[in-house]
N, CA, C and O of each residue as an XYZ file, in Angstrom:
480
protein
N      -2.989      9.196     12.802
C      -3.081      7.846     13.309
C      -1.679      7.361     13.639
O      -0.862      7.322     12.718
N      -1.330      7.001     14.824
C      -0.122      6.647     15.446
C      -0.349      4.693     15.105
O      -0.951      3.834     15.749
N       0.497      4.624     13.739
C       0.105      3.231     13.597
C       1.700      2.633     12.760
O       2.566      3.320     12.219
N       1.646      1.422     12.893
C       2.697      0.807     11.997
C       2.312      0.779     10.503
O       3.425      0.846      9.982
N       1.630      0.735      9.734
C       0.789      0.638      8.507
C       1.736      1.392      7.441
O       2.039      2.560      7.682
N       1.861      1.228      7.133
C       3.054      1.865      5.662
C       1.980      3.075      5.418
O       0.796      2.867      5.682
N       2.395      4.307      4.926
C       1.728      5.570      4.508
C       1.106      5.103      3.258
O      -0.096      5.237      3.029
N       2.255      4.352      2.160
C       1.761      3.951      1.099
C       0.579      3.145      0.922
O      -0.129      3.385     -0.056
N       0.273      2.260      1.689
C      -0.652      1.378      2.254
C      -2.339      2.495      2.309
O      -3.464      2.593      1.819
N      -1.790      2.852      2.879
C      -2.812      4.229      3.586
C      -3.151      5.049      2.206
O      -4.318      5.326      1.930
N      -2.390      5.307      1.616
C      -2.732      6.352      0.429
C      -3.149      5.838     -0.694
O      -3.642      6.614     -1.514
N      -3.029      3.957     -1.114
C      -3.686      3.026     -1.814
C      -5.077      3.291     -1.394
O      -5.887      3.879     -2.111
N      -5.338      2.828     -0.178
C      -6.971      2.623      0.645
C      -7.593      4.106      0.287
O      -8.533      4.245     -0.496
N      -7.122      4.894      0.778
C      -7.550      6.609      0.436
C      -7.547      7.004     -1.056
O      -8.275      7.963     -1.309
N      -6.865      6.450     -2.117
C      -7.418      6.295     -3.729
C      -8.542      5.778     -3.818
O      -9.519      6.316     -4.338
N      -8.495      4.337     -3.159
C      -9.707      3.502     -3.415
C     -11.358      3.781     -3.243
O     -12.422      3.648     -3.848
N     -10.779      4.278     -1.945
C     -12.245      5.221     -1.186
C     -12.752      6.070     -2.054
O     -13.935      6.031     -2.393
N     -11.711      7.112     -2.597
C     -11.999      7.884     -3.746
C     -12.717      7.614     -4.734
O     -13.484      8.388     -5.306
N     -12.520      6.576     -4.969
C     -13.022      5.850     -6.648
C     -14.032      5.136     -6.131
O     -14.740      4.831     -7.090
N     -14.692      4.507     -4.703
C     -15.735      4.201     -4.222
C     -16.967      5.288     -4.484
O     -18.035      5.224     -5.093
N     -16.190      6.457     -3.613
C     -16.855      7.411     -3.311
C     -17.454      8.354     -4.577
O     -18.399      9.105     -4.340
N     -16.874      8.288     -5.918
C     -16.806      8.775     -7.250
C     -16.740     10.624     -6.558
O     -17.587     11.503     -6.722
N     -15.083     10.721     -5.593
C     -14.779     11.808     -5.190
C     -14.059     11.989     -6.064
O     -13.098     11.229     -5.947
N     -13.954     12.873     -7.294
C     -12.695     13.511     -7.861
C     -11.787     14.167     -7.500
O     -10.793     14.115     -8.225
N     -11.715     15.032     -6.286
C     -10.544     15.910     -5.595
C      -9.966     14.754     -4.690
O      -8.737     14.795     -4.629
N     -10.500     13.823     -4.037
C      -9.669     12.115     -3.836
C      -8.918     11.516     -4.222
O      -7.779     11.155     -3.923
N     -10.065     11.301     -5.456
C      -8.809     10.756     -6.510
C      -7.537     11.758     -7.127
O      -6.507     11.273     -7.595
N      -7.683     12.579     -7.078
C      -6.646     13.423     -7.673
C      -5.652     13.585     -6.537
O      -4.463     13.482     -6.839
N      -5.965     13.816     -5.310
C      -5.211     14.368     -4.085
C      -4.364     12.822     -3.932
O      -3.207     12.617     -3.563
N      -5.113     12.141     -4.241
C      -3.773     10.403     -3.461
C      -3.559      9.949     -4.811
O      -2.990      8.857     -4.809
N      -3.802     10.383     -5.942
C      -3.380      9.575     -6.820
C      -1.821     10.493     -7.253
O      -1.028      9.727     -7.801
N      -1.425     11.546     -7.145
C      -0.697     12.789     -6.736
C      -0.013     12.267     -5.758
O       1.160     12.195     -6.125
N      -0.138     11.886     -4.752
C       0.313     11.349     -3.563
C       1.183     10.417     -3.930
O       2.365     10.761     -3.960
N       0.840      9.056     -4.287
C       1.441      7.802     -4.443
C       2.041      7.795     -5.723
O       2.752      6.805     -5.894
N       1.978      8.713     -6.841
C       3.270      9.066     -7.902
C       4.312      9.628     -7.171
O       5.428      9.486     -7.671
N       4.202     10.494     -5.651
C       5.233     10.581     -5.215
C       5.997      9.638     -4.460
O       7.150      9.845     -4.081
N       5.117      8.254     -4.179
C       5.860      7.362     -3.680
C       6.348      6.218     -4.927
O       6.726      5.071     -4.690
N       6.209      6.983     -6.600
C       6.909      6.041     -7.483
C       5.930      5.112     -8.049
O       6.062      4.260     -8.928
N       4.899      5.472     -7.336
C       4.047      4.362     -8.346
C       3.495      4.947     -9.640
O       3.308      6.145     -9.852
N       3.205      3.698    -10.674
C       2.711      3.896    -12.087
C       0.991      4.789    -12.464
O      -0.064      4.639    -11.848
N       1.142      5.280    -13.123
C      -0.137      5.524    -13.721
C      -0.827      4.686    -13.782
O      -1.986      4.810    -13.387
N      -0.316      3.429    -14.348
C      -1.084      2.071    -14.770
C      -1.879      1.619    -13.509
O      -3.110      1.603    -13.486
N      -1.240      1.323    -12.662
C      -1.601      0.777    -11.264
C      -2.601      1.537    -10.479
O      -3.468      1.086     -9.731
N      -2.308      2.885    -10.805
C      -3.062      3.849    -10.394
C      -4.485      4.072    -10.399
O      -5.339      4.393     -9.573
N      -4.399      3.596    -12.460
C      -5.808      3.667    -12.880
C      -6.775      2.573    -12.418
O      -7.992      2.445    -12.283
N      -5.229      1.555    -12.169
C      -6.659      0.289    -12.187
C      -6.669     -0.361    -10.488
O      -6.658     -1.488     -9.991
N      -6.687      0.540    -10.159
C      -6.513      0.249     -8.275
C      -8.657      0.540     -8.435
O      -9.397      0.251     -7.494
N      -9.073      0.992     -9.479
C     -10.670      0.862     -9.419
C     -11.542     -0.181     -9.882
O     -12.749     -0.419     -9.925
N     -10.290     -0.785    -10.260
C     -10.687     -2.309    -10.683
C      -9.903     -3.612    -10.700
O      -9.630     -4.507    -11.499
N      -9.652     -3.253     -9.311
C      -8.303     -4.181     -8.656
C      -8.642     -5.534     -8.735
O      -8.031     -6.391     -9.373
N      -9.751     -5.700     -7.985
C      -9.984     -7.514     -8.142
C     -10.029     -7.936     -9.728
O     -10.189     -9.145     -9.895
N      -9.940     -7.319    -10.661
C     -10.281     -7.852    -11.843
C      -8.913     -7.761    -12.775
O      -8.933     -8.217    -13.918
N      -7.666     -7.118    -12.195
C      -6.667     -7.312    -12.534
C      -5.170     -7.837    -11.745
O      -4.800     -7.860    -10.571
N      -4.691     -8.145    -12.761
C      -3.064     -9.086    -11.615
C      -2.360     -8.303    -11.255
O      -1.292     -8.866    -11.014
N      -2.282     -7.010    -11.007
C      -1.662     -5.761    -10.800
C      -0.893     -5.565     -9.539
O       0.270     -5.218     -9.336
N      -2.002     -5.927     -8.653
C      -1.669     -5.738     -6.986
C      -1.108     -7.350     -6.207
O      -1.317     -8.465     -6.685
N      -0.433     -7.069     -5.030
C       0.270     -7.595     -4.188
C      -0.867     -7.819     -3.528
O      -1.811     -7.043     -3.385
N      -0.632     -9.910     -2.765
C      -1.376    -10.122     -2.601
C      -1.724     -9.028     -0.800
O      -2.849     -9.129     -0.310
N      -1.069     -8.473     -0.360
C      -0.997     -7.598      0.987
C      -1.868     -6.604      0.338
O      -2.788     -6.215      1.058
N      -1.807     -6.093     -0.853
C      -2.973     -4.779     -1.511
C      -4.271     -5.558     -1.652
O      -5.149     -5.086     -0.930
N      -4.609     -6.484     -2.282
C      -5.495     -7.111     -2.636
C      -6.126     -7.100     -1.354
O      -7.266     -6.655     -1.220
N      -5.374     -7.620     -0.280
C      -6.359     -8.013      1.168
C      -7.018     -6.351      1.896
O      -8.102     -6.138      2.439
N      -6.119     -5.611      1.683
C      -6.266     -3.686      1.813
C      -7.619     -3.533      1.033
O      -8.643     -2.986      1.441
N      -7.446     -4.008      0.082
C      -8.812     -3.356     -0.903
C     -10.102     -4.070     -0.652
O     -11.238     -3.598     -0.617
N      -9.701     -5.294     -0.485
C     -10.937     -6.270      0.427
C     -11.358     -6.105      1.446
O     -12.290     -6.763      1.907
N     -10.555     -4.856      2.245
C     -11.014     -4.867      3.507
C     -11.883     -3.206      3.189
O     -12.936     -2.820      3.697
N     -11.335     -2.759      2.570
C     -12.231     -1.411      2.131
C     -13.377     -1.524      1.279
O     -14.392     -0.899      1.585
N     -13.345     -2.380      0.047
C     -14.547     -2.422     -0.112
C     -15.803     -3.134      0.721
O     -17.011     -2.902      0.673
N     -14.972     -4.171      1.570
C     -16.046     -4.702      2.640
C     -17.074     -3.452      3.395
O     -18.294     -3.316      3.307
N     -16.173     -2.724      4.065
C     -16.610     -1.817      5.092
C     -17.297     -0.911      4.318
O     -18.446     -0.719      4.715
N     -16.760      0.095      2.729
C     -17.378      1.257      2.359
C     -18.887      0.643      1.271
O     -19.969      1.204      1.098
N     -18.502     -0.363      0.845
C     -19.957     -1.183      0.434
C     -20.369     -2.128      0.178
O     -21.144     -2.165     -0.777
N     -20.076     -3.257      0.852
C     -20.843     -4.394      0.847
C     -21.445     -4.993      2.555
O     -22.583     -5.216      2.967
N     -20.413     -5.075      3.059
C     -20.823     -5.098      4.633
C     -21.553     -6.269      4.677
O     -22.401     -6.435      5.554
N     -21.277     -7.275      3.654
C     -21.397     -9.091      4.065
C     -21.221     -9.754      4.772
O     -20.212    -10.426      4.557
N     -21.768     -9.983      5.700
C     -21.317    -11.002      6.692
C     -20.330    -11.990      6.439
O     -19.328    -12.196      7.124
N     -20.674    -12.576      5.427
C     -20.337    -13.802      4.881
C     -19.207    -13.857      4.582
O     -18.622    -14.930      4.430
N     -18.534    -12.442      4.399
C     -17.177    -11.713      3.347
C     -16.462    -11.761      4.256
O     -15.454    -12.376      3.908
N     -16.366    -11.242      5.943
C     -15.749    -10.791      7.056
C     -14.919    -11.662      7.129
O     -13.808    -11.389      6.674
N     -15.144    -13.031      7.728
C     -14.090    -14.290      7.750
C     -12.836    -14.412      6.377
O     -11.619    -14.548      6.500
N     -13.508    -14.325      5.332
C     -12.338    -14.738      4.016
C     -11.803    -12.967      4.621
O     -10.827    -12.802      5.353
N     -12.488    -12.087      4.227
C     -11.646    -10.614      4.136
C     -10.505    -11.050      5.559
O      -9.307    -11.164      5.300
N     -10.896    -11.220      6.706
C      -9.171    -11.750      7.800
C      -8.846    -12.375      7.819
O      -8.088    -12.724      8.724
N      -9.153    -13.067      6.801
C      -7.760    -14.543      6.209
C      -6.837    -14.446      5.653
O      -5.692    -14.899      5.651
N      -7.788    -13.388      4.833
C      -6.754    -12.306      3.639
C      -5.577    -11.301      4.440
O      -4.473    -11.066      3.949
N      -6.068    -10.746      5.814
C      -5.167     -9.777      6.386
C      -4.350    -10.061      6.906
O      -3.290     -9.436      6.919
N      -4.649    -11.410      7.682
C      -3.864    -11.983      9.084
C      -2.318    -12.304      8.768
O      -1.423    -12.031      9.568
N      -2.129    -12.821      7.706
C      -0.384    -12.936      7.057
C      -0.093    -11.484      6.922
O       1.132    -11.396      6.836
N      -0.587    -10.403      6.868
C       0.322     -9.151      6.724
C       0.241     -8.031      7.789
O       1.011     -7.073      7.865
N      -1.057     -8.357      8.792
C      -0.889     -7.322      9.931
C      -1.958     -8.056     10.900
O      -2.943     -8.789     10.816
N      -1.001     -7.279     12.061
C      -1.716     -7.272     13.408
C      -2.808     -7.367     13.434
O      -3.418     -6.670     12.623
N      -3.654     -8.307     14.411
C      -5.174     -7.670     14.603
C      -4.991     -6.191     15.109
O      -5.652     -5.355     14.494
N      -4.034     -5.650     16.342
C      -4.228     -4.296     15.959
C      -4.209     -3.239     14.867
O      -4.822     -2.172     14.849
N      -3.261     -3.823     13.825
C      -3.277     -2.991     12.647
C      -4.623     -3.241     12.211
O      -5.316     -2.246     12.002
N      -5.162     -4.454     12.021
C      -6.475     -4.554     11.459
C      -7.247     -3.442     11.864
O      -7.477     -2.494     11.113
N      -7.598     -3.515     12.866
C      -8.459     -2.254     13.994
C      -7.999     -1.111     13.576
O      -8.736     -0.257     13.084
N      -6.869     -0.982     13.708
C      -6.753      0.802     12.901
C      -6.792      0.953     11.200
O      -6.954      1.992     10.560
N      -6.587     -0.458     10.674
C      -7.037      0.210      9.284
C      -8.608      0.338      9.007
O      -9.101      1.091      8.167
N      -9.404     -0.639      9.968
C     -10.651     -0.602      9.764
C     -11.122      0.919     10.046
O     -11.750      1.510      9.168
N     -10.890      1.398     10.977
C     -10.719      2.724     11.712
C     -10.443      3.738     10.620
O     -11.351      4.491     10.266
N      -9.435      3.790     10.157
C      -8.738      4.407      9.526
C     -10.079      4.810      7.875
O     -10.612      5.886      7.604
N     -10.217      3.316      7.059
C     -11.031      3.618      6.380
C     -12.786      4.165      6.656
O     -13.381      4.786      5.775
N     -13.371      3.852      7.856
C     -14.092      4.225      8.339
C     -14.113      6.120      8.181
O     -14.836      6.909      7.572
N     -12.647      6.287      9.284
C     -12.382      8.184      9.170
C     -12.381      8.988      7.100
O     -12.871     10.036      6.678
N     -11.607      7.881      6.367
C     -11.353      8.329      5.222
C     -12.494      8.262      4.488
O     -12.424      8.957      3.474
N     -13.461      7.713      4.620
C     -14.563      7.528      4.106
C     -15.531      8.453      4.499
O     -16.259      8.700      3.537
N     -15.854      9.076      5.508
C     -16.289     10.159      6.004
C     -15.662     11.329      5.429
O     -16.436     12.265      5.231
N     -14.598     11.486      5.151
C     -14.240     12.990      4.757
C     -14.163     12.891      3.534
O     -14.292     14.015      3.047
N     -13.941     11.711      2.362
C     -14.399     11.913      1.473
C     -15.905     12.423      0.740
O     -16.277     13.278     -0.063
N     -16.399     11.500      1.431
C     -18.047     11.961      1.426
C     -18.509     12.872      1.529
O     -19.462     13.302      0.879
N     -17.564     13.689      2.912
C     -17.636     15.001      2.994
C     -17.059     16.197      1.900
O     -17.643     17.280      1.922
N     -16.288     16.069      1.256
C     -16.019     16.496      0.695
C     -16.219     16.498     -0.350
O     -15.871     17.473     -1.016
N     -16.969     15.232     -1.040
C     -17.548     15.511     -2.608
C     -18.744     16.461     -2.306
O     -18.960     17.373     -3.104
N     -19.431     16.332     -1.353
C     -20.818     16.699     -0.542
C     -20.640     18.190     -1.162
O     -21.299     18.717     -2.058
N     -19.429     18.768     -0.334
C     -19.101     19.727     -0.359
C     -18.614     20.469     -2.018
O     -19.015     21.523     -2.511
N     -17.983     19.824     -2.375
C     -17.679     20.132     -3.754
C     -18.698     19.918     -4.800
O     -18.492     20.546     -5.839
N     -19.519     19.338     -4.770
C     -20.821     18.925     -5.667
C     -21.524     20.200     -5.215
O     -22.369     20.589     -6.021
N     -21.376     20.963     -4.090
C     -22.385     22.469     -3.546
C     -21.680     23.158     -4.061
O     -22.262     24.212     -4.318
N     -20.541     23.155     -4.424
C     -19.911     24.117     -5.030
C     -20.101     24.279     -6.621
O     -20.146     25.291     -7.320
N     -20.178     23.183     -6.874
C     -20.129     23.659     -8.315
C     -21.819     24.012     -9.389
O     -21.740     24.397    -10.555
């Protein structure tokens, strides 16, 4: 994805999906990931229960609102507050490619527990 979006940004949303998705090679592959960008264990663990802790930046908080919107709730009602939440930290084009973005990551996770659940 040819985008402005911080990688780190990207590899938060791609944990999250993980822990949506209850993908374990997800979670392990970006949680691996973003210790290499310095982040805590702590933060790590509880990026699965972000709204319920003071952990995250309010720019993560609006990331995770916009992923759990799309991977499971898909509220109408949610859409308006979820780009109220985004609009102070990115583009409507960034919007569009992160929507995009979690859309693609959400598919290959899926795919891949799919796949790993046949495996074992």
């Amino acid at each position: 994805m040819n985008s402005t979006i911080e990688i780190r940004h990207l590899e938060l949303v791609r944990l999250r999906i993980g822990y949506l998705n209850n993908c374990n090679y997800s979670i392990s592959l970006h949680f691996n990931e973003l210790k290499n960008f310095g982040e805590t264990d702590l933060r790590l663990s509880l990026v699965s229960v972000w709204n319920h802790v003071p952990h995250f930046s309010v720019k993560e908080r609006a990331l995770f609102a916009l992923t759990d919107y799309i991977i499971s709730t898909n509220n109408d009602d949610e859409l308006e507050s979820i780009h109220t939440l985004l609009e102070p930290h990115f583009s409507n084009d960034q919007i569009t490619d992160l929507s995009n973005a979690i859309k693609q990551i959400d598919l290959w996770t899926r795919s891949m527990k799919h796949t790993n659940d046949a495996l074992s």
